[in-house]
N, C-alpha and C positions, 0 to 999 in steps of 0.2 A: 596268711598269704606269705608267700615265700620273698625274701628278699638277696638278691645275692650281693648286696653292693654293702650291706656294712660297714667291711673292712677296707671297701675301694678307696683310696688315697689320691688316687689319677687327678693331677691337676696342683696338688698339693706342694710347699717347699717347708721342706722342715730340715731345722740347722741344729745339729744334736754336738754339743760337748764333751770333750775328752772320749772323741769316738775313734783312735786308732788304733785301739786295742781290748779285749774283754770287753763286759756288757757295752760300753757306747758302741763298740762297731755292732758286734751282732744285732742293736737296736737300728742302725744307720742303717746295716743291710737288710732286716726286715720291713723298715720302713719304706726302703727303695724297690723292694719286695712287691709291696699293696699299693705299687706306683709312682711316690712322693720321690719328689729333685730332692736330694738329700745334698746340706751343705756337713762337709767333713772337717772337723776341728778337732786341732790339740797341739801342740807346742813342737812338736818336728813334721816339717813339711814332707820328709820322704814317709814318714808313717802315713801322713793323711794320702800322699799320691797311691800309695798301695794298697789302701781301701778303694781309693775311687778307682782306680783299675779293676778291683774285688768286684765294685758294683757294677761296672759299665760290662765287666766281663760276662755279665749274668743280663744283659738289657737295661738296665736301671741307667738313670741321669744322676751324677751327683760331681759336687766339685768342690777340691780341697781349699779352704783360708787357714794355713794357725794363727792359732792364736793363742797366747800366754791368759787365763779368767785372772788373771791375780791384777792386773792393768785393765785399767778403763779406758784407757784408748784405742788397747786391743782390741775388745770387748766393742768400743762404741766400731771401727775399723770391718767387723765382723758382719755389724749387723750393715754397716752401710754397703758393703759389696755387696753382700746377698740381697739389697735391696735393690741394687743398682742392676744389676744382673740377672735378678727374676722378678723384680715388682714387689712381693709380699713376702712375708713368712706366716706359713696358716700354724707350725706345729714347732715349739723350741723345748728339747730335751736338754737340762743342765745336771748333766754326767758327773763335768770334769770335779776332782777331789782328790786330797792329798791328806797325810797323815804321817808325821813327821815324829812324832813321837808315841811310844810302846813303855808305859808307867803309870804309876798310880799317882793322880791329880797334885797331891801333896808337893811332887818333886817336878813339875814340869813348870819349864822357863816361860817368863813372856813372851820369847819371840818366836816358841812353838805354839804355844797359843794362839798368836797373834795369826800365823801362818794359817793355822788347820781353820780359826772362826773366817778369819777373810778371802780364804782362799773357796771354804765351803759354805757357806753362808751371804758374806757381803759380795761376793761377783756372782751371785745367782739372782739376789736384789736387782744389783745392776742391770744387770741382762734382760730381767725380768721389764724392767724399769723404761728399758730401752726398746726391746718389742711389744709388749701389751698394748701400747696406743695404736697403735696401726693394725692391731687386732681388731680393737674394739670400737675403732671407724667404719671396719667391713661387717663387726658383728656376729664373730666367727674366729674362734680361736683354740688352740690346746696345749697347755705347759704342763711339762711334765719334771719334776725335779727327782730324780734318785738318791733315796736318804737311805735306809738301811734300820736293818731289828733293834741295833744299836741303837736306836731311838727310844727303844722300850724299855730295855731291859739293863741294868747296870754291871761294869766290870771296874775286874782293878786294874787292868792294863789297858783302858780304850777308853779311858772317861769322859779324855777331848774330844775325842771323834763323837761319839755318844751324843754329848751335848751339839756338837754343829749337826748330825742328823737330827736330833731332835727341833732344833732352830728352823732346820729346813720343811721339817714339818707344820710346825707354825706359819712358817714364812705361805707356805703351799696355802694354810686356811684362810690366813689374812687377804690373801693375794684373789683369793675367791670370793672372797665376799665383796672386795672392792671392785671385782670386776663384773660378777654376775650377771649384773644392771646389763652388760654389754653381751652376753654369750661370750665369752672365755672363760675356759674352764680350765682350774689346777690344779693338780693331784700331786702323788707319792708312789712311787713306788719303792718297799724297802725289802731289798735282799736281804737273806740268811747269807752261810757262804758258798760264793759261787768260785768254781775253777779261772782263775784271772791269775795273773802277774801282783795285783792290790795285794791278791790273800794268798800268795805261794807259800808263805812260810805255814798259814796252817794247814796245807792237805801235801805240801812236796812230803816232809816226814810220816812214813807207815807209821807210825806209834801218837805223834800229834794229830795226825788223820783219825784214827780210831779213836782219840779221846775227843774230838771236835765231833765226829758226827753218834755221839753216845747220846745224845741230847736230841738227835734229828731223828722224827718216827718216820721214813719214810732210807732211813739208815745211809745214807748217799750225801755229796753236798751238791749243790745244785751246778750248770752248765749256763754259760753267757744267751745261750740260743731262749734259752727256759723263763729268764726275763724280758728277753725282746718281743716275744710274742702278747703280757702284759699293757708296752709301749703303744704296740698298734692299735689295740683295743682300747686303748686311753685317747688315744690321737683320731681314733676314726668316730665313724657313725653310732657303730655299736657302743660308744661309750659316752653319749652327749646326754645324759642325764647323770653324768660322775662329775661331783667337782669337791673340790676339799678331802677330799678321802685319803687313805693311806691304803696302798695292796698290798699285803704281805706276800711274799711268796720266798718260802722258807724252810722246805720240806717237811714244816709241821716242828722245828725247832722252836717257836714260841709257847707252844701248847702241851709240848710232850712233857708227860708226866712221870714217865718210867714204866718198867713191867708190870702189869698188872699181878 
């Protein structure tokens, strides 16, 4: 039997993280795409106004709060507008992430550390922390947290970041299992690299371009649009039997083996 409503979001409010540029927006405006009030968030208010113009220009509802995730008052601040101002959040996408240092573990400070685990890690908690119960009063929920391959696989110059995606993954299973009881459901989604501002330095240069996608069978890095389509399907219908998972979407750079 044919169903067209899957993806349908209509009715939905979902408040996505570090959406005012690369993947979060493309996620925000797909989201407000398949219907969903999208709340717009990220640390400069004129970024977030010019997504929500982005969306409202195309039909979509959405409306800007920044907010800084490294502060919990921001964070708590976030969630109370958007409660006060549409009742619920069915769908929380935590985006926002930082990476402050490019080296190998050995030589990185405390308070890059401190930066990359709490900023990507401990304010997704928070977040987390903060909407799930009013999830799981309606019964009805979907968190989605963007971690990255970096979770899988080891470098010598991304070991921080590595380990806070990989925490995020955990955090995503924990967070399912304590919820399930309720219907809310948590996932992962972990990019390869995608064309953003995060990863300019590896596809701006034609020669670290070519060495970066030498690894990717699919020979390309990936586009912001290319993950958002992921989100919906995590956030909607079609994806209410996913929870704890991780989706790769990576153009086959985890797998690739080289020329046969």
């Amino acid at each position: 039997m044919r169903d067209d409503h899957m993806f349908d979001l209509t009715g939905k409010v979902a408040v996505v993280t570090g959406s005012s540029r690369g993947i979060g927006r493309a996620i925000a405006e797909a989201l407000a795409d398949h219907g969903a009030r999208v709340v717009v968030s990220s640390r400069k208010p004129d970024a977030c106004a010019e997504v929500v113009a982005a969306i409202e220009g195309h039909g979509g509802e959405a409306m800007a709060i920044p907010c800084n995730v490294s502060y919990k008052d921001q964070l708590q601040a976030l969630v109370d507008k958007t409660m006060e101002t549409w009742g619920h959040i069915d769908i929380l996408v935590c985006n926002a992430a930082v990476n402050p240092y490019f080296g190998p573990l050995k030589d990185i400070g405390d308070d890059a550390y401190d930066k990359i685990m709490n900023t990507n890690v401990r304010s997704n908690l928070w977040l987390c922390n903060m909407v799930i119960p009013q999830m799981a009063e309606r019964h009805e929920g979907a968190v989605i947290i963007v971690s990255s391959i970096a979770a899988f696989i080891g470098s010598g110059k991304l070991g921080a970041y590595g380990l806070s995606k990989a925490a995020d993954l955990a955090l995503a299973r924990n967070l399912a299992v304590e919820w399930g009881h309720a219907n809310v459901r948590v996932n992962c989604i972990n990019p390869g690299i995608i064309r953003t501002d995060f990863a300019r330095a590896l596809w701006e240069n034609p020669e670290i371009y070519d060495e970066a996608i030498r690894t990717y069978a699919l020979k390309r890095i990936g586009e912001p649009q290319e993950i958002a389509g992921a989100a919906v399907f995590l956030a909607s219908r079609a994806g209410s039997f996913m929870t704890g998972q991780a989706m790769v979407i990576d153009g086959g750079s985890t797998i690739y083996g080289g020329e046969v």
